[in-house]
N, C-alpha and C positions, 0 to 999 in steps of 0.2 A: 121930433122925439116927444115921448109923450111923459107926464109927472110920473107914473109906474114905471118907465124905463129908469130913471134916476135912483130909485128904490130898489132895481135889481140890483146881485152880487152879493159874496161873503159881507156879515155882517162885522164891525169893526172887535176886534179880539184882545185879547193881552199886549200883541203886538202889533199894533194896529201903527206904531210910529209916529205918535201924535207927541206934543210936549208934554202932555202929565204923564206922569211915570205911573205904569199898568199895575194894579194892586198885587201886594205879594213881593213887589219889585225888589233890589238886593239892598235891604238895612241891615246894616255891618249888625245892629245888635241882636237882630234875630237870626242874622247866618249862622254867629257864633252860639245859638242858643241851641240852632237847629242841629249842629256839627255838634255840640253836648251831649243833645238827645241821644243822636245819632251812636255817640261814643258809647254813650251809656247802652244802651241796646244793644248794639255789638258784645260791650262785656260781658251781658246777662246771658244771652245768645251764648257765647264763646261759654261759659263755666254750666248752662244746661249740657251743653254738647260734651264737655271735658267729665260729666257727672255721671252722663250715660257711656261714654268708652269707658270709666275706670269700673263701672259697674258689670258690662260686657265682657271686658279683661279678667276680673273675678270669677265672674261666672263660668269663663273660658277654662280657664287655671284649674280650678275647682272642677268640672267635669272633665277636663283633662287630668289632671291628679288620682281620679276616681277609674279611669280606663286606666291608666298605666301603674296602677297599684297591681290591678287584674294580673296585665303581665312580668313586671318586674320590681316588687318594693322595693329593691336596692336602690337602682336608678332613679327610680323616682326620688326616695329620700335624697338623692345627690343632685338632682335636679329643685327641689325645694330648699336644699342650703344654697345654690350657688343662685336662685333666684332671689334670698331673703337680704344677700350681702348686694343685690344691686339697690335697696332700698334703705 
């Protein structure tokens, strides 16, 4: 066998199995920093997303309101009370 035979194969990786621990590796302080992040993003996530349904819902209401005024102001008024007491 020849020295370039030795030097073929995947080169050694994250997980390579060796005794130092591969960078990045689980330090309780940065999981928990990372699962922070994580939390935090989620929530800002979750209240864009909650910000555009209630604006959607409005919108909905509101041109819904607008067509059924068309065919029946009663209804409608009685639909606009009994949707005001769900809030």
């Amino acid at each position: 066998m020849s020295s370039a035979g030795a030097a073929c194969g995947p080169a050694p990786g994250p997980n390579h199995g060796g005794s130092v621990p591969a960078p990045g590796a689980s330090n309780p302080r940065k999981f928990s920093e990372k699962i922070a992040l994580h939390t935090q993003r989620q929530a800002e996530e979750t209240a864009a997303f909650q910000e555009v349904m209630m604006d959607l819902s409005s919108t909905r209401l509101t041109n819904g309101t607008r067509r059924s005024r068309k065919r029946n102001p009663r209804e409608t008024l009685k639909k606009l009370e009994s949707h005001e007491r769900c809030f």
